[in-house]
N, C-alpha and C positions, 0 to 999 in steps of 0.2 A: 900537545894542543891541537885539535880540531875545529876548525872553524865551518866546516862543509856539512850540508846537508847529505844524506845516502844516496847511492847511485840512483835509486828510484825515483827520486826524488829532487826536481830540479827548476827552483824559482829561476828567473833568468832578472838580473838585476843590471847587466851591463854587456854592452852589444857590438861588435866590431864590424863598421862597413863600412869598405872599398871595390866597387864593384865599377865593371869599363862598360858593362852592358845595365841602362840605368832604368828599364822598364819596369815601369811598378815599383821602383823603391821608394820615392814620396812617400805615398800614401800608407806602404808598409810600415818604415819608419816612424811616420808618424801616430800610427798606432801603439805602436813601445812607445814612444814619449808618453804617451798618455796612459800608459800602463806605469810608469816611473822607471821605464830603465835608461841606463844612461849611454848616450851615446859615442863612440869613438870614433874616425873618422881622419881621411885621408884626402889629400889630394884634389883631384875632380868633384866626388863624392863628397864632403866635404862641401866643396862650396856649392855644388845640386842642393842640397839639404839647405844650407845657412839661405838660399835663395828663397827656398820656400817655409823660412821663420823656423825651420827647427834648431833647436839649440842643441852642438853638436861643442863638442873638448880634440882639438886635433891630436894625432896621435904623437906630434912631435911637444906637445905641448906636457900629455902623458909622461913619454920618456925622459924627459929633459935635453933631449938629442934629434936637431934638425933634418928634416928632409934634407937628402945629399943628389948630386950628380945628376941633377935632370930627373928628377923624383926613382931613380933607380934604386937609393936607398929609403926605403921608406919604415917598412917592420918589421926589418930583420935586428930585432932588438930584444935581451934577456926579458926587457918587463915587459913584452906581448908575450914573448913564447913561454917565458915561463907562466903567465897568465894562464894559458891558451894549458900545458901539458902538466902542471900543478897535479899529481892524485892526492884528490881530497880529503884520501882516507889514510893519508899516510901523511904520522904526525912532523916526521921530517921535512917531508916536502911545507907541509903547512907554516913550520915555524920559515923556512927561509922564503917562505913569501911575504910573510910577517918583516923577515929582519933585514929584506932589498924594498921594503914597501910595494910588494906587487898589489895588483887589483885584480884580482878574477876578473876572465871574463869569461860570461857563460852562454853567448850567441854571437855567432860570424856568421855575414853575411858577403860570401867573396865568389863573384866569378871573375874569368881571368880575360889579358890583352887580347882581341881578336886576330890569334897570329893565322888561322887558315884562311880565315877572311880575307887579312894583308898581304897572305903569300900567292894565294889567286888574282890577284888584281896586276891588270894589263900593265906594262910600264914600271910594276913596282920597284924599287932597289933592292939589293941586298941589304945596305944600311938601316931599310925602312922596314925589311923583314924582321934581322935581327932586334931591332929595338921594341917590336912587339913579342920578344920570348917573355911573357911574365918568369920572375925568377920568387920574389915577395909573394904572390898569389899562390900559387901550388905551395910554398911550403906554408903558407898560415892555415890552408885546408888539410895538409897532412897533419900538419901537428892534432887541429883540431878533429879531425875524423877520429886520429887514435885515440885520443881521449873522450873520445864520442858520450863515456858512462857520466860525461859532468860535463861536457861543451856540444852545444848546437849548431851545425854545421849546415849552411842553405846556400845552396848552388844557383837555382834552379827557379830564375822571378813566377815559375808557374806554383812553387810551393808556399809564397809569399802570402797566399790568404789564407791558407789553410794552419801556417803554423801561427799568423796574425790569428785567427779565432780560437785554438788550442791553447794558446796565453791568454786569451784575454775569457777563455769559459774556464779554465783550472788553473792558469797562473805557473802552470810549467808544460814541457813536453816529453813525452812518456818514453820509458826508456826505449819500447819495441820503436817509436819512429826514429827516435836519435840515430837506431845503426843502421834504419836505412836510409836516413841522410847520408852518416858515414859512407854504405856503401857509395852513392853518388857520386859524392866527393871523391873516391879514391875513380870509380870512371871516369870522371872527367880528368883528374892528371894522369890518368894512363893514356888517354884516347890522347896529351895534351902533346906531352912527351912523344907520344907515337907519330904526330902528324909532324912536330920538329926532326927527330930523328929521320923521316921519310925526306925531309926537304933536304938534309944536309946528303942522305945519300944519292936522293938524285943531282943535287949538285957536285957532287965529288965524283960524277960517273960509277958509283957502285951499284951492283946487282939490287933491283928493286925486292923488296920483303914484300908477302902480301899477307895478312892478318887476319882473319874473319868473323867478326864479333855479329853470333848468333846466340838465342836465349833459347830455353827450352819450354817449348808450346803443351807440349802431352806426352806420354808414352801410350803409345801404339799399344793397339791386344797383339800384332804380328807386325813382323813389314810383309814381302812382296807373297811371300808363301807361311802356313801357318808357321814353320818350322824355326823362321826367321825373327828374332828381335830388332824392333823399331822404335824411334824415339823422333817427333818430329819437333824441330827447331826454327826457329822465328827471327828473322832479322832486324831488331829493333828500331833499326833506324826512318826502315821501309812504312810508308802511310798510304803507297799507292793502293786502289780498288784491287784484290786480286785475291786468291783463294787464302792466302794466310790472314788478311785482314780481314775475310767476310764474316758477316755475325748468325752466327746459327740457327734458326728459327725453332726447328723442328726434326727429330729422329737423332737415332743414335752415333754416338762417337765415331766421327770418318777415321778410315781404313787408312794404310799406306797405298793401297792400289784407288783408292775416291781422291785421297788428293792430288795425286800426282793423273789419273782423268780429268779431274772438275779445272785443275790448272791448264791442260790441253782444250778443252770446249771455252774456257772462258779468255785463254788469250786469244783463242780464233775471233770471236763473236768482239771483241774489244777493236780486231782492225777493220771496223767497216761502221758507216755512221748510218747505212738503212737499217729497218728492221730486218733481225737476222735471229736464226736462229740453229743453234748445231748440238746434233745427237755426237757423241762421241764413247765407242768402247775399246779400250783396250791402248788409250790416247789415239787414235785413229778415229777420225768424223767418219759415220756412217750414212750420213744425212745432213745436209746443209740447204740450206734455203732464205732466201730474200725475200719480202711483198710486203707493200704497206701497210698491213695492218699485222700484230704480230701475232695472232691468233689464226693466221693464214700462212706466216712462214712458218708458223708449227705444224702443223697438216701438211702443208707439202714436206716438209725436210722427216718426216715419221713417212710419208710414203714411199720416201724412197729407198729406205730397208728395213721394213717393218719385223724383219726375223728377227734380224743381228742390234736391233733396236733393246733388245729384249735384255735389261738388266743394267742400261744406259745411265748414264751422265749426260743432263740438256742446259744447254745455256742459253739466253736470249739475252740483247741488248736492250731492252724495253720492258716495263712490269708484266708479271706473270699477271693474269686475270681469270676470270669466271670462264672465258669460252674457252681458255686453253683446257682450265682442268674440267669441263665439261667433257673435251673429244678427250681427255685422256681417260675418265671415265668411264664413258660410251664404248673406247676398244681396249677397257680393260688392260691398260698398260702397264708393265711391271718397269719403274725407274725406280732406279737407286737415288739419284740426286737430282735436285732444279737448282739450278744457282742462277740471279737476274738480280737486275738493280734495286728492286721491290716486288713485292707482292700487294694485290690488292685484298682487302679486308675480305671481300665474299670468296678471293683464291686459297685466301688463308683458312676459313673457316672451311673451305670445302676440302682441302688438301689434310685436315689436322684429322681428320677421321683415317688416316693412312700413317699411324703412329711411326711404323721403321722409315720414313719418307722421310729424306733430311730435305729442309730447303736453307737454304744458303744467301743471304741479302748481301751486296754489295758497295750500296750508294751507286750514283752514278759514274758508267763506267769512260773511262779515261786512257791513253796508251800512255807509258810509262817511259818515258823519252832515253833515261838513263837503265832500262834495264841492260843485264848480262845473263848471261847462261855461265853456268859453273859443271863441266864433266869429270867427275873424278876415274883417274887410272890408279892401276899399282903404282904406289912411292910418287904420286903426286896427281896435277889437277890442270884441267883449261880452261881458259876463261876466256868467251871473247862478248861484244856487245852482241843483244839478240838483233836477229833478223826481224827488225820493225818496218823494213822499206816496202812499201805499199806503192804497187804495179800501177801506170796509170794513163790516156791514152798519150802521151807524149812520148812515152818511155818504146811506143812500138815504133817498129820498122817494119811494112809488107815486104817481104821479098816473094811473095807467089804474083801470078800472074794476075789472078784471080781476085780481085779485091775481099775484104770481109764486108759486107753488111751491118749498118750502125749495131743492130740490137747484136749480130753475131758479136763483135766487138765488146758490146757490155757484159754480152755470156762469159766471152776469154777472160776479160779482166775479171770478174769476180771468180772462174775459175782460175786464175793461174794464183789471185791470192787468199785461196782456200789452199792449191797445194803446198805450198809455201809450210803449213803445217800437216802435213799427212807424211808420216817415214815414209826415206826414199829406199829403192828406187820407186817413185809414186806416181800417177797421174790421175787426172781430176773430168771426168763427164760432166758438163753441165749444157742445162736448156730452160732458156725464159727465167733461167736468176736460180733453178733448182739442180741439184746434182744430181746426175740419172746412173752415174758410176762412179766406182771408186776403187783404184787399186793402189794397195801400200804394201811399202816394206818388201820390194822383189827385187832378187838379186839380178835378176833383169828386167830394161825397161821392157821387151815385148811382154814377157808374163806378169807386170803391170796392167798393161793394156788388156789383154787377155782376163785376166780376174775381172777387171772394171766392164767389161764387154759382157762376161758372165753374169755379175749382179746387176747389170742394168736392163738386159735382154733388149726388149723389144722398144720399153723407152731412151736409148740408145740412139735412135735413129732421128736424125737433122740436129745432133748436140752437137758440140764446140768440145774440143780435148785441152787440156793445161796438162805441159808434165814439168818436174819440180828442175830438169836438166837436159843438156840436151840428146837427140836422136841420133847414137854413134851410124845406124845405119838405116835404110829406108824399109825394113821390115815391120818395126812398131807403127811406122805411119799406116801400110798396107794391113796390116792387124785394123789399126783405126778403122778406112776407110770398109774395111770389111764389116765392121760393127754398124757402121752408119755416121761413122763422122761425118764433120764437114768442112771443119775450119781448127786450125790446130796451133796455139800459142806454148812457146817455147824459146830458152831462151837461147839456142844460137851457140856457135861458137866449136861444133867438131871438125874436121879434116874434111869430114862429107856432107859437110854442108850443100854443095853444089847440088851433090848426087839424089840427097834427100827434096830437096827442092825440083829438080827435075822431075819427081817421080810424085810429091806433089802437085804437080802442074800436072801428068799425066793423066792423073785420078782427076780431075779437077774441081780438087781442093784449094780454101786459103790458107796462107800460112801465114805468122806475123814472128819475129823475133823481138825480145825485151832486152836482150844482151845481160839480162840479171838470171843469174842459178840461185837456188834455196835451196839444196839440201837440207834434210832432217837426219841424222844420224841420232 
């Protein structure tokens, strides 16, 4: 005897919800009622519903067997789960649903107790933790996931309308969404699981686990070299602004080498609230620059390395417009990518004639308070939180004799928090908000100094120096002063410190320390 429709095929005619988070379920429900399915119902749930005149069958009134123990027993009960795991196409199962009187049910709607929410919260008890382990929740989702071919499984109050209009324009739900309900349902008791299992072993002092649940975004045509296969992965949880959420406007498939640049120009351009603007190749700024209007920190931050500009990633914190991409135009600039919070229609239309030109939107850009950096080694991996602390004038200390000058002052600060992203060993030229040098990535700081000296030449002279750490000995500073420094932010803290400072004051130069290092490795 079959009583069941085909797997394809799926009337929902009786519905099971108990859910701790109750957004949107009203008016959800209240749609199946008016579709004629019948509702089941628990608990909390239960009386949400009965408040707002839906007519709801408790689930204990179903089994003939009461809620137990401070509602901890609630449907762990043969005539839910066999309800819920019944195959419909198998005449056995059908008759013994027949001969214990089960009822199908063919829609659950369950999310579970908020245990990470209770387990974060200041003051909480263990008692108060444990009693939010759902035990009833996950398995009425397991059951139902697995039989996903004849039960609807919804997690998820943002699926609520969607599977609401899918019943009520066909009167069932198609078998392609059921598994990936399923799938939901089984993420959510893993991630459910995972975050219980975490509490108990930091509470027992055991070695923390760390887990990393990424999704896969594309496969790469290469990664770093052509030689090399790539596959770029997406952290699902992540919503902040930032190069894996940006929406693509225009040009073709980014590289492993554009993402992993456009992520460098665009977390720079993120720590600063004026308009800014930064060239970056090779994850190294090549051009940085500040002025209030952002079609002016573009021109300057392109003039200050117009070679090595040449095949760039630029980010701005402010919409891209007409007069940018006019000078870009005008000197015929070869960029690979724009990435900015928007584009203006006339930048759009003039940029789309530049068909391999990706531009990249971001919404408005935002620092991301909980990010981390992840470096992978052989046989494992480090994590620490990123270097978000943004340099500011409280954080100095003069130790020269020599005071700095206000504006000298606002040069430092915005150069020491440029260097902050440039590979160390690095230092940072700037004058009047623009970057006149820039040396990265030197195994020592003098030949830092020295490159930055080199590509800056002659605009070099009366800048302000930032380096990412400090001066083991007073030869980088005399490098400096031979360049044309004048004033030199850093953060302090060698053996020769004295010495450095003396010779400082010789030249006379100012000095300020921050007591903060940034390395970039």
């Amino acid at each position: 005897m079959n009583l069941s429709k085909k797997p394809h095929e799926h009337p929902v005619r009786r519905a099971l919800v108990s859910v701790s988070n109750k957004r949107g379920i009203v008016p959800f429900v209240r749609k199946l009622q008016k579709l004629g399915v019948e509702i089941l119902s628990t608990g909390g749930t239960a009386k949400e519903l009965k408040k707002n005149k839906i007519k709801v069958k408790d689930v204990s009134e179903y089994t003939g067997f009461p809620e137990m123990m401070d509602g901890r027993v609630k449907t762990l009960h043969p005539k839910i789960h066999g309800a819920l795991l019944a195959d419909r196409d198998n005449n056995a199962h059908m008759e013994e649903v027949v001969a214990n009187k089960i009822a199908l049910i063919d829609l659950v709607i369950v999310n579970l107790y908020p245990f990470r929410e209770v387990a974060a919260r200041k003051h909480v008890t263990n008692e108060e933790i444990i009693e939010n382990i759902d035990i009833g929740g996950p398995t009425l989702l397991r059951a139902s996931a697995k039989n996903y071919k004849y039960v609807t499984v919804v997690v998820d109050p943002a699926d609520y309308t969607r599977i609401g209009n899918m019943l009520e324009k066909k009167g069932e739900v198609s078998l392609e969404v059921r598994e990936k309900l399923a799938l939901k349902a089984f993420t959510m008791t893993y991630e459910y699981d995972e975050a219980i299992r975490n509490y108990f072993r930091k509470l027992l002092g055991q070695p923390e686990l760390l887990d990393l649940h990424y999704e896969k975004q594309l496969r790469l045509r290469y990664g770093e070299n052509p030689h090399q296969k790539a596959v770029f992965f997406k952290n699902p949880m992540n919503k902040q602004p930032n190069v894996t959420n940006a929406k693509i406007l225009q040009g073709k498939q980014l590289s492993y080498n554009n993402i992993i640049d456009t992520d460098a120009a665009l977390e720079l351009v993120k720590d600063f609230k004026e308009p800014i603007v930064a060239i970056v190749k090779h994850t190294n700024p090549c051009g940085v620059a500040i002025s209030p209007k952002i079609e002016d920190a573009f021109r300057k931050a392109h003039r200050v390395d117009p070679m090595s500009a040449f095949g760039c990633v630029i980010a701005m914190n402010r919409p891209c417009n007409e007069k940018i991409v006019q000078y870009i135009n005008a000197k015929k600039m070869f960029i690979e990518i724009i990435v900015a919070p928007s584009f203006t229609k006339g930048a759009l239309a003039k940029l789309s004639k530049r068909k391999n030109l990706r531009l990249l939107e971001t919404g408005k850009l935002i620092r991301d308070p909980e990010k981390i950096d992840i470096k992978k080694v052989a046989g494992g991996m480090l994590i620490q939180h990123a270097d978000t602390r943004r340099v500011t004038a409280k954080d100095l200390k003069i130790v020269s004799k020599k005071k700095p000058t206000k504006s000298q002052i606002e040069d430092m600060l915005f150069a020491r928090n440029v260097v902050k992203h440039v590979k160390s060993n690095s230092v940072v030229f700037v004058k009047d908000k623009v970057t006149t040098g820039i040396g990265a990535g030197q195994m020592s700081r003098v030949d830092a100094v020295n490159i930055a000296s080199a590509k800056g030449g002659k605009k070099v002279k009366g800048s302000v120096m930032a380096s990412d750490a400090f001066f083991p000995f007073p030869d980088g500073v005399e490098q400096a002063y031979k360049a044309g420094i004048v004033a030199i932010i850093q953060p302090g803290g060698s053996i020769r410190d004295e010495e450095v400072i003396k010779r400082v004051d010789e030249l006379g130069m100012s000095m300020v320390f921050t007591g903060i290092r940034s390395f970039k490795h």
